[in-house]
Structure formats: structure tokens, C-alpha cells
C-alpha positions in Angstrom: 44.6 170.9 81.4 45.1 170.0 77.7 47.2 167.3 78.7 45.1 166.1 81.5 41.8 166.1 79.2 43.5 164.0 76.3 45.3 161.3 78.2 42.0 160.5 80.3 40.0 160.3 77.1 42.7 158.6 75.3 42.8 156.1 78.0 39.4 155.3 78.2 39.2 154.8 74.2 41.8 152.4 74.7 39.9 150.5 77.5 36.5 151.1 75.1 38.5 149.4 72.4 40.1 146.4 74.1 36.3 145.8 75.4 35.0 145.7 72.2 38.5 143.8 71.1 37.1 141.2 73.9 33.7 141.2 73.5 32.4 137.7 71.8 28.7 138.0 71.9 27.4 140.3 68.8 25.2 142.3 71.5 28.3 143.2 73.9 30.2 143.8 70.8 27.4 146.0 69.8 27.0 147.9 73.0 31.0 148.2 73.0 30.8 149.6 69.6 28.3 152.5 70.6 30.3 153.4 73.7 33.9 153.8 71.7 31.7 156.0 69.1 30.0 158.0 71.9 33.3 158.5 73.5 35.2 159.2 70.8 32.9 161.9 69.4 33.1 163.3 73.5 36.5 163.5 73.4 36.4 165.2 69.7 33.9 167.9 71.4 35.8 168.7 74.4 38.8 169.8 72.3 37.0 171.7 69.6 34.9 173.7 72.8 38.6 174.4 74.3 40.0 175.4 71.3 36.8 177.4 70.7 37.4 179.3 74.0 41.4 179.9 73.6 40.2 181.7 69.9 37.1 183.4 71.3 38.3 184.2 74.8 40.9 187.5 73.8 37.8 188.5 71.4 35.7 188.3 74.5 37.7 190.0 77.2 38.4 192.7 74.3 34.9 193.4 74.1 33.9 193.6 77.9 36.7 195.8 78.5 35.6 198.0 75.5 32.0 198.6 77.4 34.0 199.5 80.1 33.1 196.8 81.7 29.2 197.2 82.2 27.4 195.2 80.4 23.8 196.1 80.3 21.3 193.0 80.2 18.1 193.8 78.1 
């Protein structure tokens, strides 16, 4: 999935950046600007939030099983 997630979002920087590469009016180079940076900080996120999970999910599973499964919701 790793894989998957960073070769579509590397791919679309690189479409972002030859856009803004292209882009001769200073609005369209603006607006091409903001979309790599947007993108760029998405892509950024959706790594950190799966590494996040693989680090948190062992502590997770550890603690559901250690309530024997029942959680009770207040």
C-alpha cells in the first residue's frame, strides 16, 4: 500500500511541477505553486498518519486485548 501511496503522489508532484515548469502567466504559475505545496504537504501527511498507525497499532491491539476485549463507552 506503501508503495502504491508514494508512487501516485510522487507522480502527481511531478505533473504539479511540470505545470508550474509550464505555466507563463504569473497567476497560473501562482495557482500551480499552491497546488504542488498543497500536495506536497498531503502526501507528507499521509505517510506520517501510516507510520503513525504501524507504531500505534501493536500498542492498540495490546490494549483491547488487555480489557479482554470489552471496552466500555462512558
Amino acid at each position: 500500500m506503501l508503495l502504491i501511496v508514494g508512487a501516485a503522489g510522487a507522480l502527481y508532484c511531478v505533473v504539479l511541477g511540470v505545470k508550474f515548469a509550464k505555466a507563463e502567466e504569473p497567476q497560473d504559475r501562482e495557482k500551480a505553486k499552491g497546488a504542488l505545496k498543497i500536495a506536497i504537504i498531503g502526501f507528507v501527511l499521509i505517510f506520517v498518519l501510516i507510520l503513525a498507525l504501524k507504531l500505534l497499532m501493536p500498542i492498540m491491539v495490546n490494549w483491547v486485548n488487555s480489557n479482554g476485549g470489552n471496552i466500555a463507552l462512558h
